[in-house]
C-alpha positions in Angstrom: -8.7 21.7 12.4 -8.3 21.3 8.7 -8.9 17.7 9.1 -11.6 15.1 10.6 -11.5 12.5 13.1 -14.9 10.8 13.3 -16.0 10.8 16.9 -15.8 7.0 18.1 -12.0 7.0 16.2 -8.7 7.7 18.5 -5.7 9.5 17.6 -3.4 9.4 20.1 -0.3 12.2 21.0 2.1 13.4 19.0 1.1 12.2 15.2 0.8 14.9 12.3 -2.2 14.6 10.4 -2.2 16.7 6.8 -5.4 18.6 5.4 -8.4 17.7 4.5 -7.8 13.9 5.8 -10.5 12.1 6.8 -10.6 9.5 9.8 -13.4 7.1 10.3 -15.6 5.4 13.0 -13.5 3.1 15.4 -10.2 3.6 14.0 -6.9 4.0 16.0 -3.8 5.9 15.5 -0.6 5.3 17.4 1.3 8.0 18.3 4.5 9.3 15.8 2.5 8.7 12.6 2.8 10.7 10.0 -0.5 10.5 8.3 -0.2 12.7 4.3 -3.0 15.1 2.9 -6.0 14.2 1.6 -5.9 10.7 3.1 -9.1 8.6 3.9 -8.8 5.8 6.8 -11.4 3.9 6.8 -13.9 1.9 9.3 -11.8 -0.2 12.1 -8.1 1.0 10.7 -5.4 0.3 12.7 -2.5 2.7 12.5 0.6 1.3 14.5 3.4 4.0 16.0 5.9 5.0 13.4 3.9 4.7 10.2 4.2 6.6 7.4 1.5 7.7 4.9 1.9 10.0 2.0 -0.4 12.4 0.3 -3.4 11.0 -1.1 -3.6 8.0 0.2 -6.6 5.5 0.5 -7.2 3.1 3.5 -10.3 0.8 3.5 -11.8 -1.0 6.1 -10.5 -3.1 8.5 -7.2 -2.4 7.7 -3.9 -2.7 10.0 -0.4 -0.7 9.2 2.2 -1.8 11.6 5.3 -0.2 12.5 7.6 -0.5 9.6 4.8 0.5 6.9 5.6 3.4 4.9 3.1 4.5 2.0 4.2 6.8 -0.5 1.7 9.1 -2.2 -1.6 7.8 -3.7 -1.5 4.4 -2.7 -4.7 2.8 -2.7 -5.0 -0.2 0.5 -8.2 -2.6 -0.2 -10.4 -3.7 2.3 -9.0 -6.1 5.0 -6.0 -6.4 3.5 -3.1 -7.2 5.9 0.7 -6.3 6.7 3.2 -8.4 8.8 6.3 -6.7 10.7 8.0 -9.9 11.9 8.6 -12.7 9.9 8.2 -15.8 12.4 6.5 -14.2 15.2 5.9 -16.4 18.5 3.9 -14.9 21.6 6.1 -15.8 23.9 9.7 -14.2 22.4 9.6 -10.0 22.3 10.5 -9.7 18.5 10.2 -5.7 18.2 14.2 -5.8 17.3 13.1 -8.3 14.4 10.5 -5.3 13.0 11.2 -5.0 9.3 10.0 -2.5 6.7 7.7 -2.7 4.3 7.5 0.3 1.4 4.5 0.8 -0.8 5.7 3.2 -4.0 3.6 5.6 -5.1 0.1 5.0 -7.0 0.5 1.0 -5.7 -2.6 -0.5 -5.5 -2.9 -3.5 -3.1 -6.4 -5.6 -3.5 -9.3 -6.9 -1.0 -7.6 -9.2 1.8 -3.9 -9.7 0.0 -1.1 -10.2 2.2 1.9 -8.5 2.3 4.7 -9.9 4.2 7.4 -7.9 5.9 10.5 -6.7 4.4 9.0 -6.3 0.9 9.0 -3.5 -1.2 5.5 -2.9 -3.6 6.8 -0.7 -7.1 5.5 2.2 -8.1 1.7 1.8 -9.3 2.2 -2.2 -8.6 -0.9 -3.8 -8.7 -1.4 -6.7 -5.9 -5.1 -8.8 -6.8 -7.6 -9.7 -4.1 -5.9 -12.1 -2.3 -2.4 -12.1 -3.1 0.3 -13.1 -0.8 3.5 -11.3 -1.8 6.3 -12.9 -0.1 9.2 -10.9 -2.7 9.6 -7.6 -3.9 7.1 -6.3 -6.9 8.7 -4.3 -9.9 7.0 -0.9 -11.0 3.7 -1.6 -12.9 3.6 -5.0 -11.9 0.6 -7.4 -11.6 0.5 -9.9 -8.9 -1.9 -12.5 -8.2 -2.0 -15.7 -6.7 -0.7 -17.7 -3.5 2.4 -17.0 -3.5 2.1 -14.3 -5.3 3.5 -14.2 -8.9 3.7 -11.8 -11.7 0.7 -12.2 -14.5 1.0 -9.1 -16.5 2.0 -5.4 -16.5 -0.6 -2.6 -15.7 -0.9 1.2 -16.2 -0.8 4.1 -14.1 -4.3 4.6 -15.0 -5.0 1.1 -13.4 -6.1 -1.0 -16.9 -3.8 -4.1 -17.9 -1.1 -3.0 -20.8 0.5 -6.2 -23.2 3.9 -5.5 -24.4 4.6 -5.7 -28.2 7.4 -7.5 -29.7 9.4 -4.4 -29.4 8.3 -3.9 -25.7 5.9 -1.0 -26.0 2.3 -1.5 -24.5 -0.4 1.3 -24.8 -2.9 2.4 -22.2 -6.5 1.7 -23.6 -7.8 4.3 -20.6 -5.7 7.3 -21.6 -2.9 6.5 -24.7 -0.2 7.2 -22.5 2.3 4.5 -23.4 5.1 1.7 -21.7 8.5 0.8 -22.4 9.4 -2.5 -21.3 13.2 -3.4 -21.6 15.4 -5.7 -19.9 12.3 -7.0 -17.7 11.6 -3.1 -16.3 9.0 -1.4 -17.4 8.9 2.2 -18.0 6.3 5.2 -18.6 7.6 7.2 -21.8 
């Protein structure tokens, strides 16, 4: 195996697992999950049937992914942090025709015990605070904080917070590389 599975974890039938990907202690994945290289799942993970993880992608602790969660490549998933599939779930009415999706771009970074609910889409290296409930989609590079959710700023690839001039160009103080924002969409040049 060009993977690990920690011993206490289970991964159930049928689920492709890339190399080097690393699952740890009491975690569970569903069968049909398609599970990228390089991945870590952390402590008590919860990996429903269906889901979809790409390359590279980081799962803390106590996290759950139910069906309808795709992850593109290198998203990072904070501890506890939590997805919903249904949007008014009861116990008593079978709502698995009500499933919706939920798509995390690539290099997204979702914060320590945010909430995302179904049917949202998270931009491409999106950053959701600790906390945050997103209840609407998040444009690329976008920071979101609060409850509900709102945009406070515009971040980096590189994860540091860029402020647009007058003329809509921000700079990355981590690594130079700079932003184009125009039209309210911002941009990597």
């Amino acid at each position: 195996m060009s993977f690990y599975i920690h011993p206490t974890a289970v991964v159930d039938p049928d689920c492709q697992i890339g190399e080097e990907t690393r699952i740890w202690h009491f975690t569970h994945v569903m069968s049909h999950c398609v599970i990228g290289a390089h991945c870590v799942l952390g402590q008590n993970v919860f990996v429903a049937e269906g889901v979809r993880l790409g390359d590279n992608v980081k799962v803390q602790n106590n996290v759950s992914l139910y069906t309808g969660v795709e992850c593109e490549d290198d998203v990072f998933l904070g501890p506890s942090m939590v997805f919903t599939n249904v949007v008014n779930p009861r116990s008593f009415i079978n709502r698995k025709s009500e499933y919706q999706k939920t798509l995390v771009r690539k290099g997204a970074t979702i914060g320590a015990n945010a909430t995302i609910v179904c049917g949202c889409e998270i931009g491409r290296y999106a950053f959701v605070g600790a906390g945050a409930v997103i209840t609407k989609d998040v444009p690329d590079y976008a920071l979101m904080t609060g409850n509900p959710a709102r945009q406070t700023g515009w971040m980096s690839e590189a994860g540091a917070r860029v402020t647009p001039d007058e003329q809509g160009l921000a700079v990355c103080p981590l690594t130079g590389d700079t932003y184009q924002l125009q039209d309210g969409v911002m941009k990597k040049r």
